[in-house]
C-alpha positions in Angstrom: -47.2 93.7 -204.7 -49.5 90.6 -203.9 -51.9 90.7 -200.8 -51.2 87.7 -199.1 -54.0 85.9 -196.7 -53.0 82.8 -194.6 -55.3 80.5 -193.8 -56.2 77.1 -192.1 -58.0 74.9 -194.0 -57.9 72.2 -192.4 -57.2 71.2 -188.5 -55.6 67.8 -187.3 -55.4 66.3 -184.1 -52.8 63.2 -184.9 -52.9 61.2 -181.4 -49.7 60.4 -179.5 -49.4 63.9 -178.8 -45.9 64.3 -177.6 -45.1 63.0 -180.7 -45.6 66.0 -182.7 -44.4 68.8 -179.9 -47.7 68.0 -177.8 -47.5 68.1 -174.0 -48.1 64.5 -173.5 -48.0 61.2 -175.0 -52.1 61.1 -173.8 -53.0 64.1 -175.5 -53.5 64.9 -179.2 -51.1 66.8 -181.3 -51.8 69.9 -183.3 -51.5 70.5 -187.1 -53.2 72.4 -189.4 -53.4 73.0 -193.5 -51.6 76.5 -193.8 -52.7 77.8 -197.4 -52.6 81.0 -198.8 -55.2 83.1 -201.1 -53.2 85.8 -203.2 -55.1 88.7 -204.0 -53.7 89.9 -207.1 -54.8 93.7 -209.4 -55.2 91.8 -212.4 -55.3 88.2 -212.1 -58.4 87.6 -209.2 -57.6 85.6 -206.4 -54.9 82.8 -206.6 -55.2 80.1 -203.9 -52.2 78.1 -202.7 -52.9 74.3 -201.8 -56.8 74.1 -200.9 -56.8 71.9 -198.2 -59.3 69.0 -197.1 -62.2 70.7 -198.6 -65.4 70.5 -197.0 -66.6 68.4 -193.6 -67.6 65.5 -196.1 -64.2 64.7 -197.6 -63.5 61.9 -195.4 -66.6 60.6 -195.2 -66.9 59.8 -199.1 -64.3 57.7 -199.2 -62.4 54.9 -197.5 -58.8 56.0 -198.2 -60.5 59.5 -196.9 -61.6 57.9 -193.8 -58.5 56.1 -192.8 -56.5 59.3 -193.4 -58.9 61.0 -190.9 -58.2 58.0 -188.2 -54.4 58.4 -188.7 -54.5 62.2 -188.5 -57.2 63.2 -186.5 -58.6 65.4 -189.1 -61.6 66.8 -188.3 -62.3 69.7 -190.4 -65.5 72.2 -189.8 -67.2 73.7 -192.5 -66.0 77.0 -191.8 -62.3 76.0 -192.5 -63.2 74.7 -196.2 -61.2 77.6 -198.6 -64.6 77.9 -200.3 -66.1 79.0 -197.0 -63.1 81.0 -196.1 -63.1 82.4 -199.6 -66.3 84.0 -199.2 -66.0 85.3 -195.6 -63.3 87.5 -196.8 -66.0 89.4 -199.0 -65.0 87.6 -202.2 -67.5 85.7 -204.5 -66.1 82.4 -205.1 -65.0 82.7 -209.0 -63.0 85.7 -207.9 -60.2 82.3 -207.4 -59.8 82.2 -211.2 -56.2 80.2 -210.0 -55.2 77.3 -208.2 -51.2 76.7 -207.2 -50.6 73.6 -205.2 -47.3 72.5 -204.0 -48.4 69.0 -204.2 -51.9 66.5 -204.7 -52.1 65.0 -201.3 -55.2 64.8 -200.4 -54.9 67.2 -197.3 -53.3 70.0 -200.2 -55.8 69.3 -202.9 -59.0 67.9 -200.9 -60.7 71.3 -201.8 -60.0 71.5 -205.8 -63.5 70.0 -206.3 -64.9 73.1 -205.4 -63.5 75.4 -207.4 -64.0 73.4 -210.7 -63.3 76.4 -212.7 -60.0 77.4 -211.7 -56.9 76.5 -213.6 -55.2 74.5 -211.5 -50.9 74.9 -211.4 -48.6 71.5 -210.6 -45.3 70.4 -211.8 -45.9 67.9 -214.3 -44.4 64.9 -212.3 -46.3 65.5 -209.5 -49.6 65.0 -211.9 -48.2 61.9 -213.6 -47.3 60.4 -210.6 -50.8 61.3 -208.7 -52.8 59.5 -212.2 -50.3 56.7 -212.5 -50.7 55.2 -208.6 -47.9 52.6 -209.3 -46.5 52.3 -205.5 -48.6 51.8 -202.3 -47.5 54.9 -200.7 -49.2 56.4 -204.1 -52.4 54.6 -203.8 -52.7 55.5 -200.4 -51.6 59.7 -200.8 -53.3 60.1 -204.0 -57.4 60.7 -204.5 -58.0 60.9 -208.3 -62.0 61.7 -206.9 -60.7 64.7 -206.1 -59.9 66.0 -209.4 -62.2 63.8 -211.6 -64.5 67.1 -212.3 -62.6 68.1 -215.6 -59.7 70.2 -214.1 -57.9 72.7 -216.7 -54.6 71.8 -215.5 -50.9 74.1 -216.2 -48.5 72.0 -215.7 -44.6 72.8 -215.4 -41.7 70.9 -215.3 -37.5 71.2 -214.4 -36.6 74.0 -216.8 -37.3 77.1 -216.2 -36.5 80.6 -214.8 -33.4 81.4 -212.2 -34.9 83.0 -208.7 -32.6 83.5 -205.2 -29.7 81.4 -207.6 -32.2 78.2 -207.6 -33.0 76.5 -211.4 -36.1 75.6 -212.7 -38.5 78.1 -211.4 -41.4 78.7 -213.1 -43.7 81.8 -212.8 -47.8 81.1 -213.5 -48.6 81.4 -216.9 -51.5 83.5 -217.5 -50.4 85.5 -214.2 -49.1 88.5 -214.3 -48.5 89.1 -211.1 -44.9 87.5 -209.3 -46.0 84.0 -208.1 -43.9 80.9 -209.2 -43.6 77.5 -208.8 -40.1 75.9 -207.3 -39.0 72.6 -207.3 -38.9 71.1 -204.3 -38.8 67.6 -204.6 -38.5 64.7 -202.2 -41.8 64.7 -200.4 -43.6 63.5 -203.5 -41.9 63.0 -207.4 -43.4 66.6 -208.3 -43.2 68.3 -205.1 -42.8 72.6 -205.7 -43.0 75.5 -203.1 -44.8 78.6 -204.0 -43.3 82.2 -204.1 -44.6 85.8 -204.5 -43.6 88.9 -204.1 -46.0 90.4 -201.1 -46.1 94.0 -199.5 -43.3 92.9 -196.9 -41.0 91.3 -199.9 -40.7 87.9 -201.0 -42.8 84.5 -199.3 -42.5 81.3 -199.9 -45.1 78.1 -199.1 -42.8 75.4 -198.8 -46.0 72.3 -198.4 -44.2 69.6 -197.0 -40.9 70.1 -197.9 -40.8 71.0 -193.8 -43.2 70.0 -191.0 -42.1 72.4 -188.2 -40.2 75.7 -188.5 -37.8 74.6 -186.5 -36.4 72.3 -189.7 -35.0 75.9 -191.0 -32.3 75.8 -188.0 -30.5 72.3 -187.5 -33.5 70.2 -187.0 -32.3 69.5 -183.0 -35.4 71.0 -181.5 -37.9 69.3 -184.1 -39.9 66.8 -182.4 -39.1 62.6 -183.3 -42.6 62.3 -184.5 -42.3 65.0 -187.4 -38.8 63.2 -188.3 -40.7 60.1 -188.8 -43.3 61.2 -190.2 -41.5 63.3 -193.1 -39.3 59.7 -193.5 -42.3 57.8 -193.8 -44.3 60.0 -196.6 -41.0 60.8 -199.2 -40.4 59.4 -201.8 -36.7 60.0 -202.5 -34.9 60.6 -198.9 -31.7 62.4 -200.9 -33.8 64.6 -202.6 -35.8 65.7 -199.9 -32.6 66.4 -197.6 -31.4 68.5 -200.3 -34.5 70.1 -200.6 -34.4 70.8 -196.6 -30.9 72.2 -197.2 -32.2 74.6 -199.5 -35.2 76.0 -197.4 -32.7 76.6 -195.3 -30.2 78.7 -197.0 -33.3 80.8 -198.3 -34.1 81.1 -194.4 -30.5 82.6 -193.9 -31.1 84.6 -196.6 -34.1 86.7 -195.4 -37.0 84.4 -197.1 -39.9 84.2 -194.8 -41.2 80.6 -195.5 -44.0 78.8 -194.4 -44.4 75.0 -193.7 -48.1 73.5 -194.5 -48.5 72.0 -191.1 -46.7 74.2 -188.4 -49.5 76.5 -186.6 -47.1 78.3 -184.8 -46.4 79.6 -187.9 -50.0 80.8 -189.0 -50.6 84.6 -188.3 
């Protein structure tokens, strides 16, 4: 069984508050970059989604900076997964393993500095990411971030059968239970993550969900996460379905976590 640490790499203050669950429409909202860093017998350390990176992500760029404007991003040094990373005791190489559930920059910001790890993606999600053809692309996508050489795995819509779902894919050259599953909607290659931890099977779901309350009926989740998950997909149907999914694995027992939710960090 994998060991399984949660951590925020990345905190966002998105104005309009209220918006987003905040207590006002004067005050800021709160959302965060929930990734995980599996530590595994055999296979090192496998990190799920890296977040923004370091304090000077959205400083090197303009698409950076007028990400930071729209979500208030305003990460510390101490968040970066590198810094993280090595206050848990580990030397940074020990992440020999990257799984992200998509390249947004606020999911792979922080690939840069790990430039030896293999990094995991569906294979649409990567053609989609170098190909930039819509503006929602050009916008989402920062090619900067992974211009350093990466040694990509990439997987695509055959696969493996897990919890009655197609297409799942486990790591190659991971022994241990983590997987890729197709999630898509959010982005063309969008995929949750899954192991097999000490308290039975997790999933990182990225943005296939906003808030946790999306796993019920979606009446309590605030307008502004409705929007926003409207605004950033890139095929409504699929996403929906996608929803519909997460939540008949939430019925089911599967404790899944959103990328933005900090009610939902431990």
């Amino acid at each position: 069984m994998a060991r399984v640490h949660h951590l925020n790499c990345g905190t966002m203050h998105p104005p309009l508050g209220a918006l987003t669950g905040g207590s006002s429409w004067f005050s800021r909202g709160h959302m965060i970059c929930h990734c995980w860093l599996i530590e595994t017998a055999r296979d090192g350390l496998i990190l799920v989604d890296t977040g923004l990176g370091d304090a000077g992500v959205l400083r090197r760029n303009f698409r950076g900076k007028s990400f930071g404007m729209f979500t208030g991003a305003r990460p510390g040094a101490a968040e970066s997964a590198l810094a993280q990373v090595v206050a848990l005791g580990f030397a940074a190489t020990d992440v020999r393993h990257i799984a992200l559930t998509h390249l947004d920059l606020d999911h792979a910001g922080g690939l840069v500095d790990f430039p030896w790890a293999t990094v995991h993606v569906h294979a649409a999600e990567l053609a989609a990411a170098e190909a930039r053809t819509t503006l929602l692309a050009q916008k989402r996508y920062e090619p900067a971030r992974w211009s350093h050489g990466v040694t990509w795995a990439t997987y695509d819509d055959f696969g493996d059968r897990w919890m009655e779902l197609p297409a799942v894919s486990r790591l190659r050259g991971v022994e241990a239970d983590v997987a890729l599953v197709p999630l898509i909607g959010h982005t063309r290659g969008h995929s949750a993550v899954v192991v097999q931890g000490d308290a039975g099977w997790l999933m990182h779901a990225g943005d296939a969900i906003y808030h946790a309350s999306e796993l019920g009926d979606g009446s309590a989740t605030p307008w502004g996460i409705r929007v926003l998950a409207s605004v950033l997909q890139t095929d409504r149907a699929a996403r929906l379905a996608s929803v519909d999914v997460l939540r008949h694995l939430a019925a089911q027992g599967i404790a899944i976590n959103s990328a933005h939710d900090p009610k939902q960090l431990p």
